[in-house]
N, C-alpha and C positions, 0 to 999 in steps of 0.2 A: 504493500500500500504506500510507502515512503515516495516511490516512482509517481504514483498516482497524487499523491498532495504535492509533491513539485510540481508535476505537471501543470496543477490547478493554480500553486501560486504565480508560475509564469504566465500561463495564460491567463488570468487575471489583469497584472501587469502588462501586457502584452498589448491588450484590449485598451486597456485604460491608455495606454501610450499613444493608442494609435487614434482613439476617438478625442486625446488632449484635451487639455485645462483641467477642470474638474472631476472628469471623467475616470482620473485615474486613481480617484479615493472612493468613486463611487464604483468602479469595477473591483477594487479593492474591499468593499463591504460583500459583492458579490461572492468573490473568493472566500470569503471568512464563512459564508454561508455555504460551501460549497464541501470547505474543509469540515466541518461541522455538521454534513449529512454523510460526510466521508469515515467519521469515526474519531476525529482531531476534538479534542477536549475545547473550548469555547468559555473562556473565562475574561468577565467584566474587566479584572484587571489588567489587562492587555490593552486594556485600551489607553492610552497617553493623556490620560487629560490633564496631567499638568504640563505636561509639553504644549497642549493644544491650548491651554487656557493662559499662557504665557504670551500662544502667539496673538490669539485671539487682542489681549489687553495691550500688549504691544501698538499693533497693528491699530486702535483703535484712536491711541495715542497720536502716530503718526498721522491716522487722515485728518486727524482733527487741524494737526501744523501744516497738511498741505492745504486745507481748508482754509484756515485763517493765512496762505500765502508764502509759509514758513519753507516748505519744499521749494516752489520757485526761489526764495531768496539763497536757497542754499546752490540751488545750480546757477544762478548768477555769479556767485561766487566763483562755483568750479568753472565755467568758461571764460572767467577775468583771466583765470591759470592759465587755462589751457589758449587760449589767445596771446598770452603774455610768449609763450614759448612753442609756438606752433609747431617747429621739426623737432620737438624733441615729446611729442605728443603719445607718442607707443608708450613712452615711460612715466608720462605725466597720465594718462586716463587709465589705469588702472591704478594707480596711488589715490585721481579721485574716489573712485568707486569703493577702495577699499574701504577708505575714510568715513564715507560714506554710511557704507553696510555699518562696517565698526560704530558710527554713533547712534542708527537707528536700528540695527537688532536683523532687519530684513534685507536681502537683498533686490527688494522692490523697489528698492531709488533709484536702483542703477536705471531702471528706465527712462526717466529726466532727463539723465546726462547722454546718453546714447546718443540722440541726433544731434546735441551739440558735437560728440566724437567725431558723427561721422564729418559736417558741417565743417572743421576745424581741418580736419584729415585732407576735406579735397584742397581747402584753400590753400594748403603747404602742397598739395603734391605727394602725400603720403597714400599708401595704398590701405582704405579704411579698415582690412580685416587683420591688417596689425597689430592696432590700438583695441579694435573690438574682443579680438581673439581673448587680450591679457586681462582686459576691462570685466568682460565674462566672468572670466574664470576668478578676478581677484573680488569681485563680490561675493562669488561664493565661498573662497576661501575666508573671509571677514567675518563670518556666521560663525567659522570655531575662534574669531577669537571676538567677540563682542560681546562685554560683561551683560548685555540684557539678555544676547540671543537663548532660545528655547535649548537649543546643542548647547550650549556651555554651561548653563543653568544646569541641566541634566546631567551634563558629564562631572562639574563641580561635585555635585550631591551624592554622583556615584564613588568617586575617588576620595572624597573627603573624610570618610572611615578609614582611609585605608593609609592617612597620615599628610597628602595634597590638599593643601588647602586653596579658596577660591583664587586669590592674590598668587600663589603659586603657578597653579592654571594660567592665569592670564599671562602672567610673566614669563613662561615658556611659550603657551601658543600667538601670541601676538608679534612677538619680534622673529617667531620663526617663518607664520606665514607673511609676515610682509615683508622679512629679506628677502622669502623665494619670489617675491615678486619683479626685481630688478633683472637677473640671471632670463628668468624668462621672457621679460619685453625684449630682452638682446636677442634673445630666438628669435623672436618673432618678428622683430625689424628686418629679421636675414631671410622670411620667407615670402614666396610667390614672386610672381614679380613684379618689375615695378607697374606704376599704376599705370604711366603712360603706356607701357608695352602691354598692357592687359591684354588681348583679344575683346574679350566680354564687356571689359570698358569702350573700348573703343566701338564694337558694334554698337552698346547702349547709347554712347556721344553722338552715333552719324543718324542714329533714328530719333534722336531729340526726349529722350525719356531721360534725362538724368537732370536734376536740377543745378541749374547755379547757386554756387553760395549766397547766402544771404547777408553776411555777414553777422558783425557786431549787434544783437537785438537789445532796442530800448529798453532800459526797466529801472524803476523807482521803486526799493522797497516801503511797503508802509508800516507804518509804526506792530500794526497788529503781527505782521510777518516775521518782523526782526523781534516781538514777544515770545512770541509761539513759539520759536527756536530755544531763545533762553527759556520758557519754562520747561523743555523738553531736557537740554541741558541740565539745568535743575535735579528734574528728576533722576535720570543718569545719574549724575556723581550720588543721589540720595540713596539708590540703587547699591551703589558701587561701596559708598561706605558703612551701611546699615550690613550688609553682606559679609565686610572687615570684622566688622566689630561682633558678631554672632557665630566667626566662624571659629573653629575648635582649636586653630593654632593661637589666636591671643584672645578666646576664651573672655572678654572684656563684656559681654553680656552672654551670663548663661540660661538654658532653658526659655530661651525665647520666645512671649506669648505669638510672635509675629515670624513663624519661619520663612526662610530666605524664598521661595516659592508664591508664598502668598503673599510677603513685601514687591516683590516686583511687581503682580498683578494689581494689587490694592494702587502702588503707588501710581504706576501706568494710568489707570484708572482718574487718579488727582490729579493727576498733570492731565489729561483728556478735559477733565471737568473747568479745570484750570484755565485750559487755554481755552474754551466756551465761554465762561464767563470774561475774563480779561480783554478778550480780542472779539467780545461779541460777535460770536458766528452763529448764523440759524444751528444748531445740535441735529433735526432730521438731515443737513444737506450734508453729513460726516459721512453717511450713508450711500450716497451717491458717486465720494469720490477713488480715484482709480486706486488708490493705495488698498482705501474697504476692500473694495473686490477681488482686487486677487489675495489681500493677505487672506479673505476668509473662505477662499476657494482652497487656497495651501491649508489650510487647517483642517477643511474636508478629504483633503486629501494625504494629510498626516494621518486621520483618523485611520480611513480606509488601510492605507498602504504598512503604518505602523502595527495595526491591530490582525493584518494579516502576516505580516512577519512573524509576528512575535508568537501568533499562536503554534505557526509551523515548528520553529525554533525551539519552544518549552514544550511540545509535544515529543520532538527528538532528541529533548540534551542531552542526556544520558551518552547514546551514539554519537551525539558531538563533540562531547569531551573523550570519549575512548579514543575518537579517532584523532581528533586536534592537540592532543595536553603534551603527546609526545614529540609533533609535529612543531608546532609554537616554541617548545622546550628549546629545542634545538635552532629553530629559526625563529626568533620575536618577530622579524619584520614581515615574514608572511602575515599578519594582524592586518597590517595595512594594505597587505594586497584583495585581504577578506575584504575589509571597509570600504574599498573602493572600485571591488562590483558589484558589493551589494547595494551602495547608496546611487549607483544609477538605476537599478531597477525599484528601491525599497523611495527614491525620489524625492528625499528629504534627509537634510545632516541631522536632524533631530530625529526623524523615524528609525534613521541607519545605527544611530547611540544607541536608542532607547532598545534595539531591536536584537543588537550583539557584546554591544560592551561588559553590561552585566554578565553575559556569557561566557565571555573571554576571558574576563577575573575569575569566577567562577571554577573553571579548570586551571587557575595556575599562573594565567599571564601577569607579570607585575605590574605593577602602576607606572611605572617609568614607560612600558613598551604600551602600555593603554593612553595615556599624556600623549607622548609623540606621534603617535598611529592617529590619533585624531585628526590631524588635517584631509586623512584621506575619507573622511566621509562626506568628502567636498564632490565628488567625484559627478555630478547631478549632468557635466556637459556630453559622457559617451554616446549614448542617444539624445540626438539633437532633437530634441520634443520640450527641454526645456523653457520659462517663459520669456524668460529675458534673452537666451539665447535666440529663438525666433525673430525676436526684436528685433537685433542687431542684423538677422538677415534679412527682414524686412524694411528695416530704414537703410542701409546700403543701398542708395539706389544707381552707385557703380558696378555692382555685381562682382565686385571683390570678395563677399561674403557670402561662401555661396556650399550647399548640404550639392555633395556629390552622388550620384545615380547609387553609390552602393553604403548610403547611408553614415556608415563608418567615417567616411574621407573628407570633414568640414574641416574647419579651421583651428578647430575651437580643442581637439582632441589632443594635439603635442601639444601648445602650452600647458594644455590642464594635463597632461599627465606628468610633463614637467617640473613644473609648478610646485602640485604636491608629491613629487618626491623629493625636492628641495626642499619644503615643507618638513618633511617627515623626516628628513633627516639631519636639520637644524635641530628639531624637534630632541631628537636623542641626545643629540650634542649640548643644548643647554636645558635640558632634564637629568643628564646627568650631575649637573650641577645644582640646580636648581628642586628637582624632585628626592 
């Protein structure tokens, strides 16, 4: 039967990939259903709801500050940058994006910044699937290290027993995956070729389908936008240090009526409220905008995709530690070659944690090789079905970014594998020290 519940959780997966966006939490409930008339155990607690309830409050946060204008002022910002230093934009749009993710927990922002990439890309003469490729990929890798993100939240809480405290975590995954981010734009500057010699560019130039730059766009922040930032900021640091102070290594509040899970969502929550009242915005039009919607489509599809993992997974651990504890023993970094096919099909860093980590401790692995191995649950670009990745090949409209006839062959697939092995292996390097 083991052949037969795989089976069903690919094709599940499978389905869900192919019908896109939401589809693929809602094919993922299918599967759980599926496993579950299969003879697979079906238990409530699989389900993630404090990953989901993280993202949820998150997310709710943020549309509130694209609402009151707080997003736009933050990408005025990022194309002051990326204007300021055009040729050197491979390196500078993915630092945005990192930045980015890193302050707001999701990699939904990167959408903002994308047409100014590409925008920026032609006016230089750069060939746009450069900058996009790294930009991608350094969003997602920003998710393990972003003190709100749902992945780090999870992985904190997981390791934190086990002697890693949250300020630990950060401090090894944040300088590891943003150094792999430089190593990688240098790839990526060196691939395809140039824009002018494209083929595909140039047919799109002689049939008039590519737009001209538009340049420099007007904008005046207003007072409510440049709020809504700070109180999002705010919140962050309140986040970041309520988390310090409850956590086990300086022990400074014990027994906490407020644990570190239900402080992020609560505060999210103030700061949401916060920036309604403050920057007076209608509260129903939070609802309408594009942050809502896909953050609470991802959450659908944490549920889904999470909840079917996990049941596969603790229905077989037993066989998975027989077969893995000797394997892992010997090779730690296989961990992260787990993580990083799993979280293209499992389609979340936070479902990919929730779904294996505890596992992998479980049988043996140590907290150093669980730390490090974390960036590879970034993995979300192998099948190009992702959101933001589509993006990028949809606002390219040089056709520099472009999903090849055999699926595999986009752009996006060397940096990101790149990336986080560079990632992962910073990772060991200063978790040795540090964990």
């Amino acid at each position: 039967m083991a052949i037969v519940h795989i089976l069903i959780v690919l094709g599940a997966i499978i389905l869900g990939a192919r019908l896109g966006s939401i589809a693929i939490g809602l094919a993922g409930g299918m599967g759980v259903l599926l496993l579950g008339l299969t003879g697979v155990p079906i238990e409530f607690d699989a389900i993630p709801f404090d990953v989901i309830g993280i993202i949820m409050t998150v997310i709710a946060a943020i549309s509130a500050m694209q609402r009151a204008g707080g997003l736009d002022y933050l990408v005025n910002l990022a194309e002051r940058v990326l204007r300021r230093n055009p040729k050197h934009i491979t390196y500078l749009a993915p630092v945005v994006t990192y930045l980015m993710t890193l302050f707001a927990g999701t990699g939904h922002t990167a959408f903002s910044t994308l047409p100014v990439i590409v925008e920026v890309a032609k006016e230089s003469g750069v060939r746009p699937s450069r900058p996009l490729s790294v930009a991608v990929v350094a969003s997602q890798l920003a998710i393990c290290a972003s003190p709100i993100s749902a992945a780090v939240v999870f992985m904190a809480a997981t390791v934190e027993p086990l002697g890693v405290g949250y300020l630990n975590l950060l401090l090894v995954v944040i300088p590891a995956t943003f150094l792999a981010i430089f190593p990688t734009a240098w790839l990526a500057s060196h691939m395809g070729k140039e824009l002018k010699d494209d083929p595909v560019y140039q047919e799109r130039l002689a049939q008039g389908v590519i737009e001209p730059p538009k340049g420099q766009r007007e904008y005046t922040a207003t007072k409510e936008a440049k709020r809504s930032v700070l109180i999002f900021l705010i919140a962050i640091l309140a986040v970041m240090i309520y988390a310090t102070l409850i956590s086990d290594q300086l022990g400074l509040i014990s027994d906490p009526t407020l644990p570190r899970n239900e402080a992020i969502m609560t505060v999210m929550l103030t700061a949401a409220t916060a920036i309604v009242v403050f920057c007076k915005i209608p509260a129903n039009e939070i609802l309408t905008t594009q942050v809502f919607r896909s953050g609470m489509s991802a959450s659908i599809c944490v549920l889904g995709v999470a909840w079917l993992g996990t049941s596969l997974i603790n229905n077989y651990l037993d066989p998975i530690k027989n077969f893995s504890s000797d394997l892992l023993g010997s090779y730690p970094w296989m961990l992260a070659v787990v993580l990083f096919f799993a979280s293209a099909l499992l389609y979340s860093q936070a479902a990919t944690a929730k779904a294996l980590i505890p596992a992998a401790l479980a049988i043996g692995v140590s907290p150093l090789t669980a730390v490090a191995s974390f960036p590879a649950v970034c993995a979300l670009f192998i099948l190009p079905t992702y959101p933001t990745l589509l993006a990028a090949v949809e606002m390219d409209d040089t056709g520099s970014t472009r999903i090849g006839k055999a699926v595999f062959n986009h752009p996006f697939i060397i940096p990101g594998t790149v990336c986080i092995a560079i990632a992962v292996a910073l990772g060991f390097l200063f978790g040795s020290v540090l964990v």
